[in-house]
C-alpha positions, 0 to 999 in steps of 0.5 A: 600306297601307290600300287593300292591307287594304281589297283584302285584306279583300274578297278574304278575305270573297269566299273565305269567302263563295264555294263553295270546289269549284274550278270547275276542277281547275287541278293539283296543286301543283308548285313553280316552282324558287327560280331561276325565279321570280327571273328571273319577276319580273326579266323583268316588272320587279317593283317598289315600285309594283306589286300582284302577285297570284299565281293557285295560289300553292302555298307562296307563294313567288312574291308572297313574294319579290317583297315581300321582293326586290322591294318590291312589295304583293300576295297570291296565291290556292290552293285548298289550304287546308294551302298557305294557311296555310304561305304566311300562317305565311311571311309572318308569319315574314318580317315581310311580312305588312302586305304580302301574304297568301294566301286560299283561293279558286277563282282562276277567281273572284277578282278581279284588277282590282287587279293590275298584274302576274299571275304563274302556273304552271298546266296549259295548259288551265287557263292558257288557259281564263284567257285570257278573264278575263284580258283582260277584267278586267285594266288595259292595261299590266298584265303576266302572267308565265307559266311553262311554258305560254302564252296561245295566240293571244297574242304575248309581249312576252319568251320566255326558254328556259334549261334547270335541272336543278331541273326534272328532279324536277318535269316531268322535262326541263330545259327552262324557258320562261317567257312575259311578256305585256302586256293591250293597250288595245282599239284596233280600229275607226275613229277620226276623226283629227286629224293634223299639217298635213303629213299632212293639214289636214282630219280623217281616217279612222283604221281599225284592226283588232285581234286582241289585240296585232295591230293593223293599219290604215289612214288615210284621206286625201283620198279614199286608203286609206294603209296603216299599217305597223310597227304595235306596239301595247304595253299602252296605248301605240301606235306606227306608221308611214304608207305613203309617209311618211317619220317615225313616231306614237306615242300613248297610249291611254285611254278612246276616245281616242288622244294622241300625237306624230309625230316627222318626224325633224326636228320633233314635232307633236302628233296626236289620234284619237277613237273614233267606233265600235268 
């Protein structure tokens, strides 16, 4: 509770501190219907252990149901100061203020390192000019929901379309899409890799070449190219298999390193790689 406050505290004093002008008119607010935002955080598995911030929160009906259905901690950010207070009011009416609050602010600025799931539903252009921020300030693993709109160039994790007459009166079409992403790990470029003996007994060359959540690769062994194949790369956890192999890797990405295992199919054997340069 205390590193929620303390969070919630630097974000308040960042809003009040920061030049309240949005850096770029996201829209005008335009709930999402009550239906969408239940299947938002179902879709993105909300709950107890997540921190969810909210990017143009409006009335803040999304991080306020996912502290009160889903048990999760978290706050959401609008430039509308009449929206913050309702929001806040809610909150405080709801007896889920120890948990969430809304602040005034520029969302393009405000820090969402905290996040462990990023919800919104914004004008494409402003989702996209989002992609950036996103990517670079966002953990791996972290998911973003997004409705309506998607990151152009990113593979979701889970597309859903449903049609609710609720948007007729907002968007004037039935259709609702709703978009799941997961930030991937930065995997690309060439590791020094220690494969199980059946592989290769010497350290190899691991290649891999990245564009977002598309990774692919190969692994140099004794003086061949082997190209990787079924390459999946989700959040921080890396899967693949190797041309003329039979079996697959699995590993966890974290800071230059990769470990994992190689499951045969009869046996697990432990593998490891090393970044040498990205």
């Amino acid at each position: 509770m205390k590193h929620l406050a303390t969070v919630l505290a630097m974000t308040a004093s960042a809003a009040l501190a920061t030049d309240l002008q949005p850096s770029k008119d996201a829209g005008p607010y335009v709930p999402s219907p009550q239906s969408v935002v239940a299947d938002m955080l179902r879709y993105a598995e909300v709950g107890a252990n997540d921190f969810l911030i909210d990017l143009g929160s409006g009335d803040g009906r999304i991080v306020l149901t996912a502290a009160k259905v889903f048990g999760a901690r978290g706050f959401g950010v609008d430039i509308k100061e009449d929206l913050v207070k309702r929001a806040n009011e809610a909150a405080q009416q709801e007896g889920l203020a120890d948990r969430v609050k809304f602040v005034k602010q520029d969302l393009f600025k405000t820090d969402i390192s905290q996040a462990t799931v990023v919800t919104m539903y914004l004008l494409p252009d402003t989702v996209n000019l989002l992609k950036e921020k996103l990517l670079t300030e966002l953990r791996p693993g972290t998911r973003i929901v997004s409705h309506d709109y998607p990151l152009t160039g990113w593979i979701p994790e889970k597309y859903v379309q449903m049609d609710l007459e609720d948007k007729v009166q907002i968007s004037g079409v039935t259709t609702t899409l709703i978009y799941l992403y997961i930030v991937p790990a930065k995997v690309g470029g060439r590791w020094e890799a220690r494969m199980p003996p059946a592989i290769s007994k010497q350290p190899a060359s691991l290649t891999l070449t990245q564009q977002l959540t598309r990774v692919s690769g190969s692994l140099r062994v004794d003086g061949r190219n082997l190209p990787l194949e079924e390459v999946k790369l989700r959040g921080d956890h890396l899967t693949f298999r190797l041309a003329g192999h039979k079996g697959g890797f699995s590993g966890v990405v974290k800071d230059g390193a990769i470990e994992g295992t190689f499951d045969s199919g009869t046996n697990r054997t432990p593998w490891s790689a090393a970044l040498l340069r990205g």
